[in-house]
C-alpha positions as a Markdown table, in Angstrom:
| # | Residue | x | y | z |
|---|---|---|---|---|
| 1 | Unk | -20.5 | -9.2 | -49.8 |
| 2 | Unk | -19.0 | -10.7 | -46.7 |
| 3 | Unk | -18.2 | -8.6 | -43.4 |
| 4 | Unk | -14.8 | -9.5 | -41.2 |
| 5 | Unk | -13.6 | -7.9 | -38.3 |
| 6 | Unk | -9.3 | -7.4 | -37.8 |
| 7 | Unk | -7.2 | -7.9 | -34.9 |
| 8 | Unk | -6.0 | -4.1 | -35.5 |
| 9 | Unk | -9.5 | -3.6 | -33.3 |
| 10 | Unk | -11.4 | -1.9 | -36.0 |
| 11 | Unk | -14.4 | -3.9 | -37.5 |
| 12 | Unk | -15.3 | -3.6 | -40.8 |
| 13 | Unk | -18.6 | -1.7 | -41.7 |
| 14 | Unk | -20.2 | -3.0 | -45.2 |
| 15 | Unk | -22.9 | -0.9 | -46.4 |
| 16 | Unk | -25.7 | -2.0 | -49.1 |
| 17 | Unk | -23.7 | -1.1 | -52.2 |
| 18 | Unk | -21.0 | -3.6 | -51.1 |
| 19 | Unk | -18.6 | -0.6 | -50.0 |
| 20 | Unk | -16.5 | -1.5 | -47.1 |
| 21 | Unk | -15.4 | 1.0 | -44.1 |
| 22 | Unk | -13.3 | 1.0 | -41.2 |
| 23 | Unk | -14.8 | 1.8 | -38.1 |
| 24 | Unk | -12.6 | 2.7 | -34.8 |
| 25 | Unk | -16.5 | 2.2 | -32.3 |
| 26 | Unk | -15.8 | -1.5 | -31.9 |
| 27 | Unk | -11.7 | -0.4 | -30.5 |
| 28 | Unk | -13.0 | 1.8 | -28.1 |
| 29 | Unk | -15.7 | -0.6 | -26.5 |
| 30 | Unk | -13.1 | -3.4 | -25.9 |
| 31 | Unk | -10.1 | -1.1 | -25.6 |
| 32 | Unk | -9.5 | -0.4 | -21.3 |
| 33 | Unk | -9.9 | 3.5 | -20.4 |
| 34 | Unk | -6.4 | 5.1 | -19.7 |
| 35 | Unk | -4.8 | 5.2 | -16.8 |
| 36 | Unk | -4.7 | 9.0 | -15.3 |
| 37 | Unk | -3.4 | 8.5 | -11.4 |
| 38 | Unk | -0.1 | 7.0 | -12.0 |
| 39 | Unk | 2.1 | 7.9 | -8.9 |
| 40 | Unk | 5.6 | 6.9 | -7.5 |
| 41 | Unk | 8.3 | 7.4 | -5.0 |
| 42 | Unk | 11.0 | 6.1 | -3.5 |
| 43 | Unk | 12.1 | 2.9 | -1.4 |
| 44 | Unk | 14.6 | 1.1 | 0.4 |
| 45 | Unk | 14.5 | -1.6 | -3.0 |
| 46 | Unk | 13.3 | 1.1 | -5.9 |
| 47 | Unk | 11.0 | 2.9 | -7.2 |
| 48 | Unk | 7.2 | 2.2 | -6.3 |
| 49 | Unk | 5.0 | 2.8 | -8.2 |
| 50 | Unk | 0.7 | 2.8 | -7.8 |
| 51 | Unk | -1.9 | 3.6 | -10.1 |
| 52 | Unk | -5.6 | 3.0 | -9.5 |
| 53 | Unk | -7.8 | -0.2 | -11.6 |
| 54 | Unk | -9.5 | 1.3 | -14.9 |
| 55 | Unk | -13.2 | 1.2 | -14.2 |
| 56 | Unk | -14.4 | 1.6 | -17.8 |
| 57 | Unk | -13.5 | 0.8 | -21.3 |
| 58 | Unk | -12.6 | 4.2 | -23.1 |
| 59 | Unk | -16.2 | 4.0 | -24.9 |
| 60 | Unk | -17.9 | 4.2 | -21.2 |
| 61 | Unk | -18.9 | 0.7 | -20.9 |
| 62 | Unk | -18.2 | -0.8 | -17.5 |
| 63 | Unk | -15.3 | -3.1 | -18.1 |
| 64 | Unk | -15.5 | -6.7 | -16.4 |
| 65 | Unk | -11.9 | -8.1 | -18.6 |
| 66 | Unk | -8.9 | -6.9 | -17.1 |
| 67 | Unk | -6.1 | -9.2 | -17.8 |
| 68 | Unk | -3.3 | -7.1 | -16.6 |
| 69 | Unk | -0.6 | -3.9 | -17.3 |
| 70 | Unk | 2.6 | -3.5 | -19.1 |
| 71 | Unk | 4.8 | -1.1 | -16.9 |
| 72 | Unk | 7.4 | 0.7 | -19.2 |
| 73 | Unk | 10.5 | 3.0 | -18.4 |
| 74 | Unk | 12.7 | 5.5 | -20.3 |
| 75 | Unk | 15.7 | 7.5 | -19.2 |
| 76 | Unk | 16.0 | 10.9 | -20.5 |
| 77 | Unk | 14.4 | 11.1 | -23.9 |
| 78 | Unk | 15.3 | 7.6 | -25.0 |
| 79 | Unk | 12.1 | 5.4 | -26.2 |
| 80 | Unk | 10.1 | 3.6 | -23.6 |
| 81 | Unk | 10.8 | -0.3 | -23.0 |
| 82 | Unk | 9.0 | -2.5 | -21.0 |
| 83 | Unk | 10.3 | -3.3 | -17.1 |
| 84 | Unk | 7.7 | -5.3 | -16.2 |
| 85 | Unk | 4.0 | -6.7 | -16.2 |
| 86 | Unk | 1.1 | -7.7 | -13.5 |
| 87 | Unk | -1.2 | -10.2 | -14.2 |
| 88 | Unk | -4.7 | -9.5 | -13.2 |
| 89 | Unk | -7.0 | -12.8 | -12.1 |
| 90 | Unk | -9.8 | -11.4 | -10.4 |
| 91 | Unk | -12.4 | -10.9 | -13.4 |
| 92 | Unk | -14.8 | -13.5 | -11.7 |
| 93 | Unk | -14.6 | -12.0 | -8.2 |
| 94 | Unk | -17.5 | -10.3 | -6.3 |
| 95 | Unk | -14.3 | -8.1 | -4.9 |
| 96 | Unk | -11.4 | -6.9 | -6.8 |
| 97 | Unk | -8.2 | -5.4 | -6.9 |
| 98 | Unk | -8.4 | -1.9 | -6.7 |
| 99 | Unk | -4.8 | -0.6 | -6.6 |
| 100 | Unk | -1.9 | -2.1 | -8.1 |
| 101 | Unk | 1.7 | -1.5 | -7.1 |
| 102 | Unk | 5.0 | -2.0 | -9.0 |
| 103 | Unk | 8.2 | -1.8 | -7.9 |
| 104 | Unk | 11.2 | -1.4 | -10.1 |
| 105 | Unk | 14.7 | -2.6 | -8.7 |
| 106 | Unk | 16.7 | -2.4 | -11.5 |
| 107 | Unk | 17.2 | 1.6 | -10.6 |
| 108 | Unk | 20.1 | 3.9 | -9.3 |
| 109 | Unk | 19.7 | 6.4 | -6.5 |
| 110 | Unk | 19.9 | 9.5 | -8.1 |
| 111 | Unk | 19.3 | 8.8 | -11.9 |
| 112 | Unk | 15.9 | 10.0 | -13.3 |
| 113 | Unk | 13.1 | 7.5 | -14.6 |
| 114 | Unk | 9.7 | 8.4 | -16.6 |
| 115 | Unk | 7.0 | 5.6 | -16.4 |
| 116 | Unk | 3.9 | 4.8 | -18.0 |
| 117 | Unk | 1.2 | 2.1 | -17.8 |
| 118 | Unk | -0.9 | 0.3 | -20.5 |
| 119 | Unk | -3.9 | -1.7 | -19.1 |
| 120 | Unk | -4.4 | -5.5 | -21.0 |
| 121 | Unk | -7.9 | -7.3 | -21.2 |
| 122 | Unk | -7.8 | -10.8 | -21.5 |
| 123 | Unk | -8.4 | -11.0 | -25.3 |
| 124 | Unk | -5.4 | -8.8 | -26.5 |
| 125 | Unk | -6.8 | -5.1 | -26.4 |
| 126 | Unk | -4.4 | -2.5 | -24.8 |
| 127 | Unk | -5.3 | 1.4 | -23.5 |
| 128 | Unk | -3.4 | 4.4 | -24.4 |
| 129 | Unk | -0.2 | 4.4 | -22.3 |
| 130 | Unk | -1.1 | 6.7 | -18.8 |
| 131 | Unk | 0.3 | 10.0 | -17.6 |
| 132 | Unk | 3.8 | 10.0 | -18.2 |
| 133 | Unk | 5.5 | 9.7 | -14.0 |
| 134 | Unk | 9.2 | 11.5 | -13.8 |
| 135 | Unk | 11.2 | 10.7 | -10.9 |
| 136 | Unk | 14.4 | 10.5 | -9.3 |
| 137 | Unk | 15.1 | 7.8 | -7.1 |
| 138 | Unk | 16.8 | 9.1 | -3.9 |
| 139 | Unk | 17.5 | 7.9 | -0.7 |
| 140 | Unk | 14.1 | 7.1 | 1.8 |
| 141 | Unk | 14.0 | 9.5 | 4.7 |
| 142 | Unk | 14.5 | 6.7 | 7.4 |
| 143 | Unk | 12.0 | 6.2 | 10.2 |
| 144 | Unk | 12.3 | 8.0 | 12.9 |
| 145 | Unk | 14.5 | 6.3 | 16.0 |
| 146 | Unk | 12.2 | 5.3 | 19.0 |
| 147 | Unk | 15.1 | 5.7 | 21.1 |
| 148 | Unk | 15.4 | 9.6 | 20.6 |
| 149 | Unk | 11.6 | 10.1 | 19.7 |
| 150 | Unk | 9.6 | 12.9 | 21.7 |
| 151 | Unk | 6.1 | 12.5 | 21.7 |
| 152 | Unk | 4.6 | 16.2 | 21.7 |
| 153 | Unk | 3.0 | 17.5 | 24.4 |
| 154 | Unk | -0.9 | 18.5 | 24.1 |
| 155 | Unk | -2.1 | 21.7 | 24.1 |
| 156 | Unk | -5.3 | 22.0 | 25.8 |
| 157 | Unk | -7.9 | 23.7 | 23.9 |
| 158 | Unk | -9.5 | 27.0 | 25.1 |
């Protein structure tokens, strides 16, 4: 009777009588929590988007392996491809990353996007993609012109 664990993230489970069993426990200790905050908007060069470091793996463990995300787009109902990816290198730090930002240039101003994230660890397991983000790039509101800019004037308080 001998035990092996897959790549697929599911280990083997080999009770007495020499049955064998998968078991989906050991994928969800190693595999990163999903990503729920993914936000975006608008800038001069794209669309920006930020989504917050996942704290745990999606058993509950603390996770200490982040190796990086996979950002991927879609237009309309087409399938999702990947844009881009962030490497992460702060697993030995006392401090790390907290927020991550990606911006995507290879977008029109008015055309509509939908973006997800999928966090990496360093050994090859991947989260559920995050909240699906739908935008439409448009023109930023420019900043407002310090030539022509009033300051208001205080009220005092009664």
């Amino acid at each position: 009777m001998t035990q092996r664990a897959s790549r697929d993230s599911r280990a083997s489970v080999c009770m007495p009588v020499g049955s064998c069993s998968q078991s989906n426990q050991s994928s969800e200790a190693a595999r990163p929590a999903k990503i729920l905050n993914l936000e975006g908007s608008s800038s001069n060069n794209g669309i920006r988007l930020t989504w917050s470091r996942p704290e745990s793996y999606a058993g509950g463990q603390k996770m200490r392996d982040l190796g990086g995300f996979t950002i991927n787009r879609s237009t309309g109902d087409a399938p999702f491809q990947k844009v881009g990816e962030i490497l992460v290198n702060d697993q030995g730090r006392f401090q790390v990353e907290r927020t991550f930002t990606y911006t995507d240039k290879a977008t029109e101003i008015g055309s509509s996007y939908r973006y997800q994230v999928i966090s990496n660890t360093t050994d090859g397991y991947h989260s559920e993609p995050s909240n699906t983000l739908t935008i439409v790039r448009r023109v930023p509101k420019p900043p407002p012109n310090p030539e022509t800019f009033v300051v208001p004037t205080p009220v005092p308080l009664h």
